[in-house]
DOLO-256516 format. One line per field, with one value per atom (N, C-alpha, C): residue number from 1; residue in one letter; atom name; z, y, x. Coordinates in Angstrom, 2 decimals. Example, Ala and Ser with C-alpha at 12.3 -4.5 7.8 and 13.67 -1.06 7.14 Angstrom:
// DOLO-256516
nr	c(1:1:1:2:2:2)
rest	c(a:a:a:s:s:s)
atom	c(N:CA:C:N:CA:C)
up	c(7.80:7.80:7.80:7.08:7.14:7.87)
north	c(-5.69:-4.50:-3.30:-2.25:-1.06:0.03)
east	c(13.19:12.30:13.20:12.85:13.67:12.90)
//
This chain:
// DOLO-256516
nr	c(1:1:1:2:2:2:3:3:3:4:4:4:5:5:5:6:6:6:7:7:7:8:8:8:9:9:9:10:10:10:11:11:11:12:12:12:13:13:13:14:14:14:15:15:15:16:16:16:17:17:17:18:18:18:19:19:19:20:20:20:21:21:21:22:22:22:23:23:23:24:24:24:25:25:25:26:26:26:27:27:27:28:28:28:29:29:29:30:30:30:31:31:31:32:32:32:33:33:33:34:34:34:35:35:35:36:36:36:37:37:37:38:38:38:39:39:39:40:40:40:41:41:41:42:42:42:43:43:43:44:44:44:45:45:45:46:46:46:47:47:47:48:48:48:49:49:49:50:50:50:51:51:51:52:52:52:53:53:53:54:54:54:55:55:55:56:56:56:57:57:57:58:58:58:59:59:59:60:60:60:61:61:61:62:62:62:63:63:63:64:64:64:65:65:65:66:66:66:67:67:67:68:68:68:69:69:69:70:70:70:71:71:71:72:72:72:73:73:73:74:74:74:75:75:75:76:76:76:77:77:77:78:78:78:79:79:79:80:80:80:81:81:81:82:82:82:83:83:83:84:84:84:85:85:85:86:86:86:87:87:87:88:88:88:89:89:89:90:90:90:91:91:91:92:92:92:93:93:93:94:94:94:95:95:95:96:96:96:97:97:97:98:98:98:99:99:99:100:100:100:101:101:101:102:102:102:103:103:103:104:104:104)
rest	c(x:x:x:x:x:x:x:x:x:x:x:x:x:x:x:x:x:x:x:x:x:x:x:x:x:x:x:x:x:x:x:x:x:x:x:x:x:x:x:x:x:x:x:x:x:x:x:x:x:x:x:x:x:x:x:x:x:x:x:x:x:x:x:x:x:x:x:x:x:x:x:x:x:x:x:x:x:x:x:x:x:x:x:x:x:x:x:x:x:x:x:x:x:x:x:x:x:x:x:x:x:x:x:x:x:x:x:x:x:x:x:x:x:x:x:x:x:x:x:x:x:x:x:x:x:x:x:x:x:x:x:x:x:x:x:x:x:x:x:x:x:x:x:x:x:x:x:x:x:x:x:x:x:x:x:x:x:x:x:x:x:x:x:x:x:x:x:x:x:x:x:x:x:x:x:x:x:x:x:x:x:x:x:x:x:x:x:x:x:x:x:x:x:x:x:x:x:x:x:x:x:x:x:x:x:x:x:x:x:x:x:x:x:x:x:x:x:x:x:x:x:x:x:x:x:x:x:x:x:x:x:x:x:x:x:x:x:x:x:x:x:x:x:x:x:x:x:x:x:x:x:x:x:x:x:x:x:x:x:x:x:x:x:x:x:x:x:x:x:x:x:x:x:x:x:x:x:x:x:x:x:x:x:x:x:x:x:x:x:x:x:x:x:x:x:x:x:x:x:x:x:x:x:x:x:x:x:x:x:x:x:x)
atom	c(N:CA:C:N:CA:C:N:CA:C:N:CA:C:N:CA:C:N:CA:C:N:CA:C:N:CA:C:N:CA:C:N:CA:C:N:CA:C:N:CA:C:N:CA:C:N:CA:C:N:CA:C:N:CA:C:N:CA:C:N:CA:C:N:CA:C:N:CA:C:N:CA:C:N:CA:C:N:CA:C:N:CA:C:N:CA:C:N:CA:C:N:CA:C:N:CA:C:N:CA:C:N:CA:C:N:CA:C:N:CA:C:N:CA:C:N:CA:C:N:CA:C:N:CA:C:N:CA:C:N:CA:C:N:CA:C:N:CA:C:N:CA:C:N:CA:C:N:CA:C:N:CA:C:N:CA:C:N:CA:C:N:CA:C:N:CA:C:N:CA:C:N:CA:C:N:CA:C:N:CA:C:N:CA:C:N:CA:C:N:CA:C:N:CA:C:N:CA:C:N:CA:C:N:CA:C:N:CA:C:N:CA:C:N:CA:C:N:CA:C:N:CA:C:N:CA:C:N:CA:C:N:CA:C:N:CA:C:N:CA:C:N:CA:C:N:CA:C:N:CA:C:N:CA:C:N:CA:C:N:CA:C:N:CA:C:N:CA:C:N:CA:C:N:CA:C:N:CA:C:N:CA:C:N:CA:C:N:CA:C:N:CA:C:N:CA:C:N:CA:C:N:CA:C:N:CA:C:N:CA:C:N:CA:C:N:CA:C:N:CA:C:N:CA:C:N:CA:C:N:CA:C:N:CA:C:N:CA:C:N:CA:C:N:CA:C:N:CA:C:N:CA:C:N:CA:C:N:CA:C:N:CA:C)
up	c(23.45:23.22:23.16:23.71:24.24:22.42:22.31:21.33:21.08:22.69:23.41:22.54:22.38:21.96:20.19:19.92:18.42:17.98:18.75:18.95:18.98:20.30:20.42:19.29:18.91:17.70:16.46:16.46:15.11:15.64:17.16:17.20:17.08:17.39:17.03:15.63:14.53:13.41:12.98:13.76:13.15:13.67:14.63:15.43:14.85:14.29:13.72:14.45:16.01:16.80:16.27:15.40:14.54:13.29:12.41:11.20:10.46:9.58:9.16:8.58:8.16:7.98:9.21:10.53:11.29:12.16:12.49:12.59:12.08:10.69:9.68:10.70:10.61:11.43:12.70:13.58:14.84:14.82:14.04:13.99:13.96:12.73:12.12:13.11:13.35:14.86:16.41:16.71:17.55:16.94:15.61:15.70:14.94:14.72:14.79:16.20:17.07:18.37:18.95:18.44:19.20:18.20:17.04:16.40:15.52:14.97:13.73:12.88:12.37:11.40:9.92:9.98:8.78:9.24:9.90:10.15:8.92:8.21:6.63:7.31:8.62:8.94:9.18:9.23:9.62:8.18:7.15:6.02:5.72:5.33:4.99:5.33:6.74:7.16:7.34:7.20:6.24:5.04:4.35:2.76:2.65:3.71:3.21:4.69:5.34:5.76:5.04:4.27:2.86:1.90:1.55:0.71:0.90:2.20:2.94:3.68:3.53:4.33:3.71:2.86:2.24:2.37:2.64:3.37:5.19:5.03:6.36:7.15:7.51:8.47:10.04:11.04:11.89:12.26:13.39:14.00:14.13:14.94:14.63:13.63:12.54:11.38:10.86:10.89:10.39:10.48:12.11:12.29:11.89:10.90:10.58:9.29:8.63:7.31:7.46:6.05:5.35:5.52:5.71:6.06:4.37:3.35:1.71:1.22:1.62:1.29:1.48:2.65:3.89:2.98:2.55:1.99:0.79:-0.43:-1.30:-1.48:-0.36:0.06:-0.13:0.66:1.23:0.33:-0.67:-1.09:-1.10:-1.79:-1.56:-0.79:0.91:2.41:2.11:1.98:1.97:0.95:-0.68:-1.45:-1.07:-0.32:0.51:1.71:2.78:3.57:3.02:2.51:2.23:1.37:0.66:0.19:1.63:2.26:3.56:3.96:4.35:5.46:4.40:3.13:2.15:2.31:2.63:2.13:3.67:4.57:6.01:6.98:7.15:7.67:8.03:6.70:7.35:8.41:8.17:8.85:10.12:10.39:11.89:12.52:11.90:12.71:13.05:11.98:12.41:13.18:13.47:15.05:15.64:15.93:16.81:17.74:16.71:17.10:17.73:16.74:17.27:18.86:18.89:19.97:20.75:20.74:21.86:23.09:23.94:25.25:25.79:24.82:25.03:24.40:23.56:23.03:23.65:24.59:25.26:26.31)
north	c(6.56:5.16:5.06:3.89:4.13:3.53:3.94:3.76:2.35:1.69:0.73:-0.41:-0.24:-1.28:-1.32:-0.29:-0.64:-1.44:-1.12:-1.95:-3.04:-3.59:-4.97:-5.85:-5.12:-5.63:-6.04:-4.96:-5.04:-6.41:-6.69:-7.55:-8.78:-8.75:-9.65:-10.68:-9.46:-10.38:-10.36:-9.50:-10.04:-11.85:-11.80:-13.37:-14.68:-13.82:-14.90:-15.34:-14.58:-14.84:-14.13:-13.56:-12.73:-12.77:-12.89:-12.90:-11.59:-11.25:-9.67:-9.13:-9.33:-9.38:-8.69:-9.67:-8.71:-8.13:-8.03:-6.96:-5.87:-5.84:-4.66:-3.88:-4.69:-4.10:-3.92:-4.22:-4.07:-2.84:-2.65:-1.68:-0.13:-0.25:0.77:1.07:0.18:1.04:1.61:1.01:2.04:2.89:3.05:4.48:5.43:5.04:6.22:6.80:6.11:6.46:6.95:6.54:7.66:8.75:9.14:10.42:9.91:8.79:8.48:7.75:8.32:7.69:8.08:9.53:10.12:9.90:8.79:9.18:7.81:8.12:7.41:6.18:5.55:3.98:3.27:3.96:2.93:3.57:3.90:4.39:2.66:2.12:0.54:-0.15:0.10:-0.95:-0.49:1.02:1.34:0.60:0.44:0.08:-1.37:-2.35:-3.69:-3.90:-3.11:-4.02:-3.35:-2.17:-1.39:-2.68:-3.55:-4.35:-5.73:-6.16:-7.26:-7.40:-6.27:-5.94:-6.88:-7.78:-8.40:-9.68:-9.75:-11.23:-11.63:-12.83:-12.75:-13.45:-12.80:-13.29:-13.17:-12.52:-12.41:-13.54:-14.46:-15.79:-15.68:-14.52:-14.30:-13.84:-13.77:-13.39:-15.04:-14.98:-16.45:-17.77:-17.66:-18.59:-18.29:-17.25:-16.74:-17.71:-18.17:-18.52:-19.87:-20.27:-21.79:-22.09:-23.84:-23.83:-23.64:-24.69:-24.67:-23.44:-21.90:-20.73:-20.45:-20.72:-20.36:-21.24:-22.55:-23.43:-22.62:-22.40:-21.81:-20.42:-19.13:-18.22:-18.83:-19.49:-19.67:-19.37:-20.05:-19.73:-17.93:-17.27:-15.52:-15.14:-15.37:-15.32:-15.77:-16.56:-17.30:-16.30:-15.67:-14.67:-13.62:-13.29:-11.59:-11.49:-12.62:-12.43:-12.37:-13.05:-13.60:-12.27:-11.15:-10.13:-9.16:-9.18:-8.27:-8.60:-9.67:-9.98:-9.13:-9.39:-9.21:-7.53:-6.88:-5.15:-4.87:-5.41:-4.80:-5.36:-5.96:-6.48:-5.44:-4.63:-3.76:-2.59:-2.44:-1.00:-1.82:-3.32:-3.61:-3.12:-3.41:-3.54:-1.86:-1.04:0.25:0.63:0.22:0.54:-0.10:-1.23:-1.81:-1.04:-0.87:0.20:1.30:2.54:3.73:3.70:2.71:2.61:1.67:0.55:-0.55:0.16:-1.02:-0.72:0.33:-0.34:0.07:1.99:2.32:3.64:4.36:3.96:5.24:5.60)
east	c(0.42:0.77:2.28:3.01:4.15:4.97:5.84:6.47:7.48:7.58:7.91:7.41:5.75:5.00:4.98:5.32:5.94:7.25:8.15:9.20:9.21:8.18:7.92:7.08:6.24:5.66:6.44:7.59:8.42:9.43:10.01:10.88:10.32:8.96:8.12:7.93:7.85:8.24:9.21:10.40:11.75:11.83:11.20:11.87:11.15:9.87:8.45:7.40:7.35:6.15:5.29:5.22:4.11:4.44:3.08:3.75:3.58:4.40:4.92:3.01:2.24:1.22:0.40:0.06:-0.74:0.67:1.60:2.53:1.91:2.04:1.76:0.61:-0.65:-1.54:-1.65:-0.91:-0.57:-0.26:1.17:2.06:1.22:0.81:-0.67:-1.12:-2.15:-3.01:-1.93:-1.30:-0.39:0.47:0.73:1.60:0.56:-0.70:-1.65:-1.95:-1.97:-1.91:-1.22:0.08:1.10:1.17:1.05:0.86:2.11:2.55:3.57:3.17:1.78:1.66:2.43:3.26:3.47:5.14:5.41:6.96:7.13:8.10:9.13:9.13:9.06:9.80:8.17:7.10:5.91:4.94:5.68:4.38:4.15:5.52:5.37:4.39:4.46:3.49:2.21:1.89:0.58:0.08:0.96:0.48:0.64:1.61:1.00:-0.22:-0.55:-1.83:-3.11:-2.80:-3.68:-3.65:-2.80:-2.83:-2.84:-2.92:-3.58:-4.75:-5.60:-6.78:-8.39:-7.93:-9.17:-8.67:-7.80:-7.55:-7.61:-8.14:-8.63:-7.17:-6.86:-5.01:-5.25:-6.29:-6.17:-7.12:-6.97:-7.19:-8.69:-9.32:-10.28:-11.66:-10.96:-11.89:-11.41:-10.39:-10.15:-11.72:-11.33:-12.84:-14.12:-14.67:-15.57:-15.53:-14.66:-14.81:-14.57:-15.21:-15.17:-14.24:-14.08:-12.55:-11.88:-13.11:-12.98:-12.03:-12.72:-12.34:-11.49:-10.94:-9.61:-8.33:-8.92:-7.51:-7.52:-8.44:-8.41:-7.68:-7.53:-6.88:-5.76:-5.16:-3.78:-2.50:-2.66:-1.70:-1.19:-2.56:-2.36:-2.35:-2.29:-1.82:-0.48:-0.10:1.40:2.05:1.79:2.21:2.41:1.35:1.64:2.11:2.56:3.47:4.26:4.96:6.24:7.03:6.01:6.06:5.96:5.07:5.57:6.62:7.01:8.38:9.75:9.52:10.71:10.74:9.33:9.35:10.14:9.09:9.06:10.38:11.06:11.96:13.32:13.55:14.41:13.89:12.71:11.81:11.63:11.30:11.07:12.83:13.82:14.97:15.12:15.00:15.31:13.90:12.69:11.88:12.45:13.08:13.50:15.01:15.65:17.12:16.33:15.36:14.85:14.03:13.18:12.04:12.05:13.42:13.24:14.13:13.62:14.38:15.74:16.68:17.79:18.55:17.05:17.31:16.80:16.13:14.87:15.54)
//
């Protein structure tokens, strides 16, 4: 798995076309794939989609639920991004420096 696509994921929620949340999990499943899951710059985003994983944030599980439930969530969707973007933000810029375009 190209390391390319971690990059893009991370510039992704630096810019806000993604929000730092499924980033997190984006991120996760390709750098288990490329074999970094134990590298110091993607443990982060191990542990907040470990700690966003019972909330439903991806579009598709989304439509699975009440909308009642979904407004009721929100606010603790809105608490734990806003806590990812604050943890994860420096770790997207340094994948972004290490694994975008211009380093490879």
């Amino acid at each position: 798995m190209s390391t390319q696509a971690i990059a893009e994921a991370a510039a992704a929620m630096l810019d806000g076309s993604t929000s730092y949340l499924l980033g997190a999990r984006e991120i996760m499943g390709l750098a288990f794939k490329a074999g970094l899951d134990r590298d110091p710059d993607i443990g982060p985003f191990i542990g907040a989609d470990s700690e966003s994983d019972a909330l439903p944030i991806d579009p598709d599980q989304r439509k699975l639920w009440h909308p009642e439930a979904l407004a009721q969530l929100e606010p603790a969707i809105a608490a734990k991004e806003q806590w990812a973007a604050s943890l994860l933000r420096p770790y997207c810029v340094r994948l972004v420096e290490r694994f975008g375009s211009n380093s490879n």
